[in-house]
Backbone as numpy.savetxt, mean C-alpha at the origin, in Angstrom:
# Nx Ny Nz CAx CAy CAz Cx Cy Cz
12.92 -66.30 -12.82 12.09 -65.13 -12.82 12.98 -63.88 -12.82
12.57 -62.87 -13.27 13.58 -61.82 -13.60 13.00 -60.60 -12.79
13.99 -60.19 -11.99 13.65 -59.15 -10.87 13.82 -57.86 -11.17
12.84 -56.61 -10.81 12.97 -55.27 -11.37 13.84 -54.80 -10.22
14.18 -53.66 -11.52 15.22 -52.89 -10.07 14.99 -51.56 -10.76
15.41 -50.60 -9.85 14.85 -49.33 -10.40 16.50 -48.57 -10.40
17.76 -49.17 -10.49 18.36 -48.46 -10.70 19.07 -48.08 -11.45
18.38 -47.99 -13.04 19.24 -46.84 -13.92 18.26 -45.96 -13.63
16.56 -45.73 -13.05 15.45 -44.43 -13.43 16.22 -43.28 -13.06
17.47 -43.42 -11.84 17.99 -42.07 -12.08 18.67 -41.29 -13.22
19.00 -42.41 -13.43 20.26 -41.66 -14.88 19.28 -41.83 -16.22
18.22 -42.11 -16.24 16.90 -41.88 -17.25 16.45 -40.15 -16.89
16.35 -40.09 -15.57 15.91 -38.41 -15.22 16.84 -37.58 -15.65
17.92 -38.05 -15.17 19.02 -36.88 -14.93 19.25 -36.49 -16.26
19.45 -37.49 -17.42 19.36 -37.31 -18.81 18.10 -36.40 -19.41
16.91 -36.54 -19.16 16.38 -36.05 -19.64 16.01 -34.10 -18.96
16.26 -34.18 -17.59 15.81 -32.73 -16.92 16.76 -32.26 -17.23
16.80 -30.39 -17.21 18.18 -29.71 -17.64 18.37 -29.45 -16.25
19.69 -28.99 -16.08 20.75 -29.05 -14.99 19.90 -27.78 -13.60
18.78 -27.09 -14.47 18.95 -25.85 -12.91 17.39 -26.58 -12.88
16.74 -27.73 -13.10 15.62 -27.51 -12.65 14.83 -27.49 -11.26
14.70 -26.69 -10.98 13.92 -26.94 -9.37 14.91 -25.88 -8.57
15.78 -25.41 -9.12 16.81 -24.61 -8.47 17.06 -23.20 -9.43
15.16 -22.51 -10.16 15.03 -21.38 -10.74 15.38 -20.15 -9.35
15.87 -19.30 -9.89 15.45 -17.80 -8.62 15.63 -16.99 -9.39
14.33 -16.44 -9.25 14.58 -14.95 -10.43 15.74 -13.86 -9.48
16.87 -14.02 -10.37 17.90 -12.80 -10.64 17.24 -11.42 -10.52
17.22 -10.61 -9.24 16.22 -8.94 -9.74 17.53 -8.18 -9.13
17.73 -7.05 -10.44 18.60 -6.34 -10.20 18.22 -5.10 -9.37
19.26 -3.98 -9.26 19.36 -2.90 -8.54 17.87 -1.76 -9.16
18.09 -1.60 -11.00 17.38 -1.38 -11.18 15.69 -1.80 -10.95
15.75 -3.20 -10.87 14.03 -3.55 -11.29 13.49 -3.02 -9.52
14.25 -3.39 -8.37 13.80 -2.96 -7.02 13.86 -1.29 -7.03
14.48 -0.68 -7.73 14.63 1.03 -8.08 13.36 1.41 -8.45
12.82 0.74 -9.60 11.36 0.89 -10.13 10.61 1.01 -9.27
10.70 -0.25 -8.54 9.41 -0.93 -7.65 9.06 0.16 -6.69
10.40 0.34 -5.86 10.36 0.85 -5.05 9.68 3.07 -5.23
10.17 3.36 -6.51 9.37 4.42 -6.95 8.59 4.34 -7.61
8.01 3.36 -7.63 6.81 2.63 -7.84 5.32 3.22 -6.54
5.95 2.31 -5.58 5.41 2.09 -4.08 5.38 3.74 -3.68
6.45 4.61 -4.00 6.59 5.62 -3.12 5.56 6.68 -3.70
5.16 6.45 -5.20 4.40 7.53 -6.21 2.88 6.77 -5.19
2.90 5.80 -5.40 1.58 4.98 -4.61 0.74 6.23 -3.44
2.21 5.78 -2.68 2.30 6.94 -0.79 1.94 7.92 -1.04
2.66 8.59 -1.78 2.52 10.16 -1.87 1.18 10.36 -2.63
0.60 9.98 -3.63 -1.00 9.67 -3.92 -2.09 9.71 -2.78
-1.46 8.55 -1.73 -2.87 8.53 -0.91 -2.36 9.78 0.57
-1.10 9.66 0.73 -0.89 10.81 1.65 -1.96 12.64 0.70
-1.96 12.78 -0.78 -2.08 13.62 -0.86 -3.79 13.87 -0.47
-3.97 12.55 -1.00 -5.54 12.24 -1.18 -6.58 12.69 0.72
-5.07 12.20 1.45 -5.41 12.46 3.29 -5.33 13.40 3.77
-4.75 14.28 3.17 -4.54 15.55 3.48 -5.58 16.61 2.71
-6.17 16.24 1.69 -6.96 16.49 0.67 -8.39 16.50 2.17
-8.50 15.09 1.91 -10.00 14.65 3.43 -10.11 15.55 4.27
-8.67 15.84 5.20 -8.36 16.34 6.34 -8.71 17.39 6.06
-8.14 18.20 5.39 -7.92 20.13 4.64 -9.97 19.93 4.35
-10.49 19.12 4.10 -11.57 19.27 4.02 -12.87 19.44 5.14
-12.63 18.16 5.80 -12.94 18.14 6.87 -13.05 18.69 7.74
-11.38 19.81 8.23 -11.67 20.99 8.94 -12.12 22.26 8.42
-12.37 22.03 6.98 -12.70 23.23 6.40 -14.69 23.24 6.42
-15.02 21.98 6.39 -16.56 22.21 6.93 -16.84 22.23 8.30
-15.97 21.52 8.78 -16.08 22.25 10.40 -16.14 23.25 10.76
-15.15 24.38 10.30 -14.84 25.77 10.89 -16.72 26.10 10.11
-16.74 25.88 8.96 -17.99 26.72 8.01 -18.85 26.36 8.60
-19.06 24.98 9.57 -20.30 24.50 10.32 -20.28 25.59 11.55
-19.07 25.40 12.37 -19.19 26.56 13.75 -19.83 28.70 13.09
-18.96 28.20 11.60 -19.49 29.95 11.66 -20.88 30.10 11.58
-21.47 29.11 10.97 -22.71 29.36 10.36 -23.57 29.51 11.85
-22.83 28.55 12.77 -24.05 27.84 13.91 -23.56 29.44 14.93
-22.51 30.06 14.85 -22.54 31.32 14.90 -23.16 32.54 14.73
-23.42 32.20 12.94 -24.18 33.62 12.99 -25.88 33.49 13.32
-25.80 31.84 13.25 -27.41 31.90 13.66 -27.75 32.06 15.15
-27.03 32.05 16.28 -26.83 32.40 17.63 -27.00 33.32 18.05
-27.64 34.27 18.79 -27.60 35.59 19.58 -25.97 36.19 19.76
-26.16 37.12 19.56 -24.51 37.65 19.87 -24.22 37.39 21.49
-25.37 37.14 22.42 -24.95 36.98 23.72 -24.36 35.70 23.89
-25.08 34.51 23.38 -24.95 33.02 23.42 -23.21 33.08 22.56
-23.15 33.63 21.06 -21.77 33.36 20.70 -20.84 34.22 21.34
-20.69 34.97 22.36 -19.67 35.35 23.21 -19.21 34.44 24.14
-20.28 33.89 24.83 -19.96 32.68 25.52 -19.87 31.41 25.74
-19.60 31.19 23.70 -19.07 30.08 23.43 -17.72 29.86 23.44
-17.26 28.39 23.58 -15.76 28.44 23.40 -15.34 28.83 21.65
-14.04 29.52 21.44 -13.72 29.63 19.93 -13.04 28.63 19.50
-12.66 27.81 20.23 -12.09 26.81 19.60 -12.75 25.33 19.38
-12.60 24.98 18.18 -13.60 23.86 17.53 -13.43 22.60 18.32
-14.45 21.92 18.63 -14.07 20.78 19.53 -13.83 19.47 18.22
């Protein structure tokens, strides 16, 4: 009876796979992380502008909410409010 053996299947693989397989790593140079990275930073400065945009807004209907709730007030009542916006 004739017995299997499995040992040429390595040198059947090794012949047929090329030498880096399983051992890919993408190579990223100085430049491509240069991109990325002013990439990411155009990103920041977008939503920082966009927050400051909200903010600059936000206190800007605030103050227009206190003036208004101002002029509709008795001049006695808005003297003895605080001036500063809570």
């Amino acid at each position: 009876m004739h017995q299997k053996s499995y040992v040429g299947v390595g040198e059947i693989i090794r012949k047929e796979m090329p030498k880096d397989v399983g051992t890919f790593v993408e190579q990223r140079t100085f430049g491509d992380l240069a991109e990325e990275v002013s990439d990411a930073e155009l990103v920041l400065r977008n939503w920082l502008g966009i927050a400051c945009f909200n903010v600059g807004t936000a206190v800007a209907l605030k103050l227009m909410e206190r003036a208004r709730e101002d002029l509709l007030l008795d001049p006695m009542e808005a003297k003895s409010r605080p001036s500063s916006p809570q």
